[in-house]
C-alpha positions in Angstrom: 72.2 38.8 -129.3 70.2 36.5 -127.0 72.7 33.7 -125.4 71.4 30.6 -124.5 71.8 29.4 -120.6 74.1 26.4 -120.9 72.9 22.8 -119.8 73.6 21.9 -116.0 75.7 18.7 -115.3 73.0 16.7 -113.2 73.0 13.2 -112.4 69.5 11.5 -112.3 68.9 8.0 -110.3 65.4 6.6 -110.5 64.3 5.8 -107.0 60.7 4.4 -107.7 59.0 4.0 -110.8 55.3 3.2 -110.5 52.8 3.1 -113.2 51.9 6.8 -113.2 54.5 8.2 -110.7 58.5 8.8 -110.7 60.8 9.3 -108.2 64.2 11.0 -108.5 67.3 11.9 -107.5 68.7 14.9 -108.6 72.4 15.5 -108.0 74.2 18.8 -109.1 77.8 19.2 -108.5 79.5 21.5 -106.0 80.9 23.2 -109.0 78.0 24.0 -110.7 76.4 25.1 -106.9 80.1 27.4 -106.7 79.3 29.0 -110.3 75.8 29.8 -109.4 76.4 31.0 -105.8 78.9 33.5 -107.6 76.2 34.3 -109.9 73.6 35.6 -107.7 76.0 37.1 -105.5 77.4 39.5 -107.8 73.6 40.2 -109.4 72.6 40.9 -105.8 76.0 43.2 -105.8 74.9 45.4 -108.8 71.4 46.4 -107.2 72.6 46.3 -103.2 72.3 49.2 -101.2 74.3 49.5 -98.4 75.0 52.7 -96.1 78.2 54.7 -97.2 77.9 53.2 -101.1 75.8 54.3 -103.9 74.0 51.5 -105.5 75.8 48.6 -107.2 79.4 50.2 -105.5 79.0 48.1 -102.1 82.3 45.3 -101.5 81.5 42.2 -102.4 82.6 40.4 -99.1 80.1 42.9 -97.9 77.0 41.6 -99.7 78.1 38.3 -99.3 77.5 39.2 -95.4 74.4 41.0 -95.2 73.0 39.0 -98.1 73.5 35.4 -97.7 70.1 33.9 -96.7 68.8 35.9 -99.6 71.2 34.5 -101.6 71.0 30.9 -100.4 67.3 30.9 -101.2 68.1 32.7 -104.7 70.1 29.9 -105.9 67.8 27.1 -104.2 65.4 28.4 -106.6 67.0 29.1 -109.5 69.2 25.4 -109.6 66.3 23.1 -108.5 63.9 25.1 -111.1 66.5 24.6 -113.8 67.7 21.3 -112.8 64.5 19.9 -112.8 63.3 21.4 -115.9 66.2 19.8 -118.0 65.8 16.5 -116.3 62.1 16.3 -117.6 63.0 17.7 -121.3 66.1 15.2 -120.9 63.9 12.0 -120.6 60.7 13.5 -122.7 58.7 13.4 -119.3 55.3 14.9 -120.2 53.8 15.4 -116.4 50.7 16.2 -115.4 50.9 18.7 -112.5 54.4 20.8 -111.5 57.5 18.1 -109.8 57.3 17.6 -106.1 60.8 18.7 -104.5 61.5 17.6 -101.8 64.7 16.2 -99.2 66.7 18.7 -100.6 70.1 18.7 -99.3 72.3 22.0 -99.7 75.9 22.9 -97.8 78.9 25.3 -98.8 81.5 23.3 -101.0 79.2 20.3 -101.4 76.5 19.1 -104.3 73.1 20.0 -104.2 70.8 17.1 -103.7 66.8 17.3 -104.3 64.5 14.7 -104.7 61.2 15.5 -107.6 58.3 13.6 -107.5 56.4 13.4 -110.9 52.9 12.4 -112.1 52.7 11.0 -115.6 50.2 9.9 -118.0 49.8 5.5 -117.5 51.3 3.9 -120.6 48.3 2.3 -121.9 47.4 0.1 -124.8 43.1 -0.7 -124.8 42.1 -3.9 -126.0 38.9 -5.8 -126.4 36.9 -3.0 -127.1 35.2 -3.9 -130.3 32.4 -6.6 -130.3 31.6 -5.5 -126.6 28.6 -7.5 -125.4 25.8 -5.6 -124.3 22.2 -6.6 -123.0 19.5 -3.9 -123.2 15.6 -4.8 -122.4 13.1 -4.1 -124.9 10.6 -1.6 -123.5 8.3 -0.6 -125.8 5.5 2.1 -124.7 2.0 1.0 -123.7 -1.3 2.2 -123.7 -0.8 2.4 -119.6 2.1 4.8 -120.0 0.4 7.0 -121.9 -2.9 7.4 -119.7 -1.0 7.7 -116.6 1.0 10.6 -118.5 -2.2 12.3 -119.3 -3.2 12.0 -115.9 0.0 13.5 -115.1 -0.9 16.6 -117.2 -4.1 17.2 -115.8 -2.8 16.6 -112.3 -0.1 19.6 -113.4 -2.6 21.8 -114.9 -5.3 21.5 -112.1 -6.3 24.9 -110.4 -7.1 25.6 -106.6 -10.5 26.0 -105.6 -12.2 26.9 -102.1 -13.3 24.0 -100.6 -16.8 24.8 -99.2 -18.1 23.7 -96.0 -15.5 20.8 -95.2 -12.8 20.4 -92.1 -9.2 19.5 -93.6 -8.2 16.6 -94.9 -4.9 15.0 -96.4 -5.4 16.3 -99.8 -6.2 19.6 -99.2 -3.9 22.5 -99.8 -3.8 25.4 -97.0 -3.3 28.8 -96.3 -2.2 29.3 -93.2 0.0 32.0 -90.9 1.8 30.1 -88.3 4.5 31.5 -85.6 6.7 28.8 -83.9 9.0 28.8 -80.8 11.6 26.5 -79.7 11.9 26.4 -75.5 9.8 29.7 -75.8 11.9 31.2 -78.0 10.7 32.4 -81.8 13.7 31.3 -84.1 14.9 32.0 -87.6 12.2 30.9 -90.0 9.5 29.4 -87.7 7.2 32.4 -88.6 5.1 32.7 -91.8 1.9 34.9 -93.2 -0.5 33.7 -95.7 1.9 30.2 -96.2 0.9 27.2 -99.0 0.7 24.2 -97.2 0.3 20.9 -99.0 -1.4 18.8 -96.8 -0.4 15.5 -99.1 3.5 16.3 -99.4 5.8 14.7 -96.9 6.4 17.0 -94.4 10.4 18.8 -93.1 8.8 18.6 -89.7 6.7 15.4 -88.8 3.2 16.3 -87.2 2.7 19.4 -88.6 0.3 18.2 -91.1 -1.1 16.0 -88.8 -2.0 18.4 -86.1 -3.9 20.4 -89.0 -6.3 17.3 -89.7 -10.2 18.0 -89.6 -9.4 21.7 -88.3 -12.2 24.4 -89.6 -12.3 27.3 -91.5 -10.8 30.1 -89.2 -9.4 27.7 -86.6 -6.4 28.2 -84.9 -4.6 24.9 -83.8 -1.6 24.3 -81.4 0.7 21.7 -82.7 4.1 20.4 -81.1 6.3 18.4 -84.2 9.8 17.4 -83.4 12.3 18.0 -85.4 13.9 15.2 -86.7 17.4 14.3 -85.7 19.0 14.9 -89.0 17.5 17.9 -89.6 20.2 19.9 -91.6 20.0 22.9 -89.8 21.5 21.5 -86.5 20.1 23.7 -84.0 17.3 22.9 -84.5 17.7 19.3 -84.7 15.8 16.0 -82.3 14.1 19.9 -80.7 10.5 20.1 -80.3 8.5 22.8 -81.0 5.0 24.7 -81.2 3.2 26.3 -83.3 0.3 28.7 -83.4 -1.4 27.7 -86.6 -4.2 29.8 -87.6 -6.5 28.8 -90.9 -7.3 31.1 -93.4 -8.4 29.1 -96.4 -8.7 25.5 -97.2 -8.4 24.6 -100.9 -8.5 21.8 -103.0 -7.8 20.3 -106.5 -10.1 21.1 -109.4 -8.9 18.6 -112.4 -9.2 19.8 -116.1 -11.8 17.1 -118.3 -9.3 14.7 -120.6 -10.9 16.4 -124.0 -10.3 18.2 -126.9 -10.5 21.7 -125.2 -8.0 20.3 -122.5 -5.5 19.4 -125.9 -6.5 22.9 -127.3 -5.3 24.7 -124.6 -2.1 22.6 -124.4 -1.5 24.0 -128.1 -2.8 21.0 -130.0 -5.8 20.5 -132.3 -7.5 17.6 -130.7 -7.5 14.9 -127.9 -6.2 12.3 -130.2 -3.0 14.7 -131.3 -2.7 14.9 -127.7 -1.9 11.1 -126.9 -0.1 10.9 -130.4 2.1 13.8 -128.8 2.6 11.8 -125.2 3.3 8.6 -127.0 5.6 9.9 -129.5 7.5 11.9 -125.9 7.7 8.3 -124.2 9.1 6.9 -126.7 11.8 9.4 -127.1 12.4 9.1 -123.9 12.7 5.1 -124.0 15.4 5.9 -126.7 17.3 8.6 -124.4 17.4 6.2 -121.7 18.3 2.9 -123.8 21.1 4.9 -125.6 22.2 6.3 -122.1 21.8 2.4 -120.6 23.9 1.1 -123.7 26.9 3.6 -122.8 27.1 2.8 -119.6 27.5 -0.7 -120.2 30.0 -0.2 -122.6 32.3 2.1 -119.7 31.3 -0.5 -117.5 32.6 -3.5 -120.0 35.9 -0.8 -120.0 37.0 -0.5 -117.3 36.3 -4.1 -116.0 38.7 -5.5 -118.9 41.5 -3.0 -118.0 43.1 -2.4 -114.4 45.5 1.1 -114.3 46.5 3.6 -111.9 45.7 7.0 -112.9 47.7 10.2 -111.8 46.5 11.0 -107.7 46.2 14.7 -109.0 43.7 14.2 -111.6 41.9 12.2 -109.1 41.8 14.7 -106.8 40.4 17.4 -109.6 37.9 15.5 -110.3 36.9 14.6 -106.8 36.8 18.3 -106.0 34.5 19.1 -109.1 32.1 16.6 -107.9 32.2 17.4 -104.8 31.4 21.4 -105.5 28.6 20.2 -107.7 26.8 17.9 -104.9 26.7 20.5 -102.5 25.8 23.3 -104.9 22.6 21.2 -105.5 22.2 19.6 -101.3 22.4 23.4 -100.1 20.2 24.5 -102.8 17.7 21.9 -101.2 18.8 22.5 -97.8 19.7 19.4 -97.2 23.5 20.5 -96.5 24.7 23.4 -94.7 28.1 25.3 -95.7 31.4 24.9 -93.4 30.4 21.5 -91.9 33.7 19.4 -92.1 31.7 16.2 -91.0 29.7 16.7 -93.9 31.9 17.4 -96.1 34.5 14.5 -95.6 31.4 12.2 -95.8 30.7 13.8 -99.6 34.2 13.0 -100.3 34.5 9.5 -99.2 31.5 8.8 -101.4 32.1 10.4 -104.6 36.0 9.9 -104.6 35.6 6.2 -106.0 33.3 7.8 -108.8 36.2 10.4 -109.3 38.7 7.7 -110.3 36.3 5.6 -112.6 35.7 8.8 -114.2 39.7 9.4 -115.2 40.5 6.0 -115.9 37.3 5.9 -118.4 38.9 9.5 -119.9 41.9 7.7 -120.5 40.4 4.8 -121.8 38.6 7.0 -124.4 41.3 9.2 -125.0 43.7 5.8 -126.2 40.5 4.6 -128.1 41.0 7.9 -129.9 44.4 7.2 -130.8 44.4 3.5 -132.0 41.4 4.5 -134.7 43.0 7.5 -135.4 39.5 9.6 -134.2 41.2 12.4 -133.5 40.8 14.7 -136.2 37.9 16.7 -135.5 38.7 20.0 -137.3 35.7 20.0 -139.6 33.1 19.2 -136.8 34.5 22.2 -134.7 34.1 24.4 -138.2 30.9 22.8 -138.4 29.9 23.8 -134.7 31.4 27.1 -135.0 29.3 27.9 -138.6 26.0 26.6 -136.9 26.5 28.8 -133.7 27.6 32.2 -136.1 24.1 31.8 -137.9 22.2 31.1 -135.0 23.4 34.2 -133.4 24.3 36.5 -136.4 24.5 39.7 -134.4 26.7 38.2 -131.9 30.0 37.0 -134.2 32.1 38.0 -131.7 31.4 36.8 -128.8 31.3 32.9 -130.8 34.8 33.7 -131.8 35.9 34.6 -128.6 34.0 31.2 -127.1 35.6 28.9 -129.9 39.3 30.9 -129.1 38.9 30.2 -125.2 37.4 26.4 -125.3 38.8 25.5 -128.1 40.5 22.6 -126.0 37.3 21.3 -124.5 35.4 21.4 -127.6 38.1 19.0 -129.1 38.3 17.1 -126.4 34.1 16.8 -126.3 34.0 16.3 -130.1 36.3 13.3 -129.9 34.6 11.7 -126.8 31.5 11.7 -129.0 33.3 10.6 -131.8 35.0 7.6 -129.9 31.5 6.5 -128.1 29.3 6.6 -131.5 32.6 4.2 -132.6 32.2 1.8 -129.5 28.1 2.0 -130.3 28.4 1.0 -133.6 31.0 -1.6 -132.8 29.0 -3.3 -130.2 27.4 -6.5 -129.9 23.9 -6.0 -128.7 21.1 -8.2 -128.2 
């Protein structure tokens, strides 16, 4: 029959209470270090080997001797673990990351002495949230909008021609082969066959284009850019360099006619279904953006009538999370390059104050939840959870095995919405 362990005798003084973190002291007396210390000693005992005694047989005045340190560090570990479990089930502390121990104090015949660190959740009560006062501008779509848009769509659906008997200009595209050195050297990248060139698009390299200008059909040009001093690849950086530049086609822009034929091979039926279509997409996207404008003045109105400290920890998650995601997408664009520290503790200066807005508006939300009692969503994840079986029928295992792992941030995802459509509805706008 399982036994259960029994309760330490542990003193607790609160050092330093702060709005979302706890320091304490943690005594445990020398008797309850002696009882322990005994403990582990004789455990060690029965699995020691030691030469001239089988297993388990050695004295134990003899594993107390070749064993201490391990034994010092055994009970360390198992006290401060124990201790400061029972202190946090003791006072109901629900923390947010593992206790900090730290200036621990531990000497034969005396108490143990620790202190823990905890993070907590800020006790928080919202207020004001209902009636919020929001301004949004009425934008509605205009004829304007809607030809520039079409313009837009023929611009995308235009096809390269050969441009006949001209030099090039600056709205030509090119096809060029280039080779480039650096102090006489060719260098990663500077070397290209058959390359698109844009001759409108802002350039990496200033005065590349420009050395191109009113060149012929089967010229070769000599131009010497300079890198520009924040170039991202660093080497290369405030360098000049020259290029060979020889080309092989000049090409320009051959625009579709705004007509039926033009809708018809967009999918449509006519020109006039076509600007029906484009206004009808503006207007959508008016909405998306006036809805997205409205939320953020609601988190805005938030978090300026409420001032809280939020757990360092969660801070810190969330700084990293948006920090990984703006350099996924600045090295995807090469305008960051990996294992720069410079870089990097720029990045984190600048998104860290988005990091903390962004868990005092989850807790904000999260106590919203609570006072309306939005938090039962059970029906909207069976909901979500039907939709997504029926939309992939042949695949009902792998949805039950996405509800099973996320089941936590689907909840959490389906109250947020549940709590901002609330706030929405609630709002004052004009």
């Amino acid at each position: 029959m399982e036994t259960l362990e029994k309760p330490l005798s542990v003193k607790v003084k609160v050092l330093k209470e702060e709005s979302c973190e706890l320091t304490l002291s943690v005594e445990l007396p020398a008797e309850e270090v002696a009882r322990e210390t005994e403990s582990v000693f004789r455990d060690i005992q029965a699995r020691a080997s030691l030469p001239g005694f089988r297993t388990g047989k050695a004295p134990l005045d003899l594993v107390r001797k070749n064993f201490a340190q391990r034994a010092r560090q055994t009970v360390l570990e198992n006290l401060i673990g124990r201790g400061a479990a029972q202190v946090l089930r003791e006072r109901k502390l629900q923390t947010i990351d593992a206790p900090k121990v730290e200036k621990i104090g531990f000497e034969p015949g005396k108490p143990l002495l620790f202190q823990m660190k905890v993070e907590k959740d800020p006790d928080l009560k919202v207020k004001d949230y209902k009636g919020l006062k929001i301004t949004l501008k009425a934008s509605p779509v205009n004829d304007d909008q809607v030809t520039q848009t079409l313009e837009e769509l023929r611009e995308r659906n235009a096809t390269l021609v050969q441009a006949s008997g001209v030099t090039v200009g600056k709205n030509h595209f090119l096809v060029v082969d280039f080779e480039g050195r650096i102090e006489g050297k060719a260098f990663p990248g500077g070397s290209a066959k058959n390359y698109l060139l844009n001759m409108a698009a802002p350039q990496t390299i200033a005065g590349f284009s420009e050395g191109l200008l009113d060149a012929g059909l089967s010229d070769v040009r000599t131009v010497t850019p300079r890198f520009p001093e924040d170039y991202p690849r660093k080497e290369f950086a405030g360098k000049d360099a020259t290029f060979q530049v020889t080309i092989k086609e000049i090409k320009e822009k051959r625009f579709p006619a705004l007509d039926d034929e033009f809708a018809k091979d967009l999918g449509l039926a006519s020109l006039e279904e076509l600007k029906q279509k484009v206004r009808q997409n503006l207007e959508k996207e008016v909405a998306e953006r006036s809805d997205k404008e409205l939320e953020d003045q609601i988190f805005q109105a938030l978090l300026d009538r409420h001032s809280f400290s939020v757990p360092p920890t969660l801070v810190e998650h969330r700084t990293q999370a948006l920090i990984r995601r703006t350099k996924n997408a600045l090295e995807r664009q090469g305008l960051m390059q990996p294992n720069d520290p410079k870089a990097d503790a720029a990045l984190r200066e600048r998104v860290r104050p988005q990091a903390e807005k962004d868990v005092r508006l989850s807790y904000l939300l999260k106590a919203i939840a609570s006072q309306e009692k939005l938090e039962n969503v059970e029906a909207d994840i069976d909901a979500l959870k039907k939709k997504a079986l029926e939309e992939t029928q042949d695949k009902k295992e792998t949805v039950e095995t996405y509800f099973k792992d996320h089941l936590l941030s689907i909840r959490a995802s389906l109250i947020e919405a549940k709590v901002i459509e609330f706030l929405k509805k609630n709002a004052k706008i004009k």
